[in-house]
C-alpha positions, 0 to 999 in steps of 0.5 A, spaced: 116 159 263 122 162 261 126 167 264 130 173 260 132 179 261 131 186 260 133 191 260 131 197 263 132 205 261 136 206 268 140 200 264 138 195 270 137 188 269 130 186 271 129 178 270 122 178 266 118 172 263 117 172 256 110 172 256 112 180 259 117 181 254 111 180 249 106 183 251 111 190 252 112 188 245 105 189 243 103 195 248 110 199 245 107 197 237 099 199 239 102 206 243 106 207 236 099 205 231 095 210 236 101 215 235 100 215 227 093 216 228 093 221 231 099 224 227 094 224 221 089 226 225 093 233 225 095 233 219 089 232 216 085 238 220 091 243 220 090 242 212 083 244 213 085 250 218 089 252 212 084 251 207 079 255 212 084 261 212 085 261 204 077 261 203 076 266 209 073 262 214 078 265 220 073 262 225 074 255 222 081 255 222 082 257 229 077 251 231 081 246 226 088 249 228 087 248 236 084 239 234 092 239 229 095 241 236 091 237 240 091 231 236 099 233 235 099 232 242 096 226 243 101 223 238 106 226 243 103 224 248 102 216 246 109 215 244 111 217 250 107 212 254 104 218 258 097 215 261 093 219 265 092 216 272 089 210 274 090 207 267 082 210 264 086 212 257 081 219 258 084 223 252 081 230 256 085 236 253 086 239 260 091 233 261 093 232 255 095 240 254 098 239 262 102 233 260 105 235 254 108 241 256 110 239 263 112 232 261 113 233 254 117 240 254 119 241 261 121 235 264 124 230 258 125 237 254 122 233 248 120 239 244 122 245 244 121 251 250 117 255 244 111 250 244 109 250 251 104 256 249 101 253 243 096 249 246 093 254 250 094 259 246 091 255 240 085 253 246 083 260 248 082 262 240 078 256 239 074 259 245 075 266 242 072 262 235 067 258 238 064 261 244 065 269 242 061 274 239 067 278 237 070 274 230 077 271 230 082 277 225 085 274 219 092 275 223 090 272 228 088 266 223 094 266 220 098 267 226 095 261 229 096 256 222 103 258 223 104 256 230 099 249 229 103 248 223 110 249 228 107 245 233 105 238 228 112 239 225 116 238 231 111 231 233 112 228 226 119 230 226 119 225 232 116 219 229 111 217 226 109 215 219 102 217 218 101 222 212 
């Protein structure tokens, strides 16, 4: 086999073989398809949150704005190579929220201080949405498109090219 060598983040030279180095290549292009999938995902639900909010329907738009931030976050999420423990490729939102804000904002400081609450503040009006009696207000709908969108604008600008 041949050996190569690659180097690493820390900018230490690990030998590896060049079946390695391929299948490093086809893994780093599978986190970035599966990011642009889930980039257009959000895209495609916060558009539907703003038709929501322009038809009257806050409740729908709180729904579809909290799946925009989920989704954006999962893009985040697979480009940068976050997998949850164990390697089970679980997509559950308390992990997903966790590690966006812990890995993605707090520790690698990817995004900006000010989206650390915009998942779980667009979660608990989801609930709100969902779950409630009392309805979502058009402020709070509007509020909500507005963070969502912040939120998928800072994943895209980012990377990834799915429109």
């Amino acid at each position: 086999m041949r050996r190569g060598v690659f180097v690493a983040q820390a900018s230490a030279e690990v030998p590896v073989t060049a079946r390695q180095v391929a299948k490093r290549s086809v893994l780093v292009w599978l986190m970035s398809a599966t990011s642009d999938v889930f980039l257009g995902k959000a895209r495609k639900s916060l558009a539907g949150a703003a038709s929501e909010l322009t038809d009257g329907r806050y409740n729908n738009a709180a729904n579809r704005r909290y799946y925009a931030c989920f989704q954006a976050a999962l893009a985040a999420r697979e480009r940068a190579g976050i997998r949850p423990p164990g390697g089970s490729g679980t997509r559950g939102h308390a992990f997903v929220q966790a590690q966006f804000v812990g890995q993605l904002i707090n520790r690698r400081k990817v995004y900006p201080p000010g989206l650390r609450d915009a998942l779980a503040q667009t979660a608990l009006l989801r609930e709100l949405a969902d779950y409630k009696i009392t309805p979502v207000s058009h402020v709070q709908a509007t509020r909500a498109v507005g963070r969502a969108r912040a939120l998928v604008t800072a994943v895209a600008a980012q990377g990834g090219t799915s429109a």
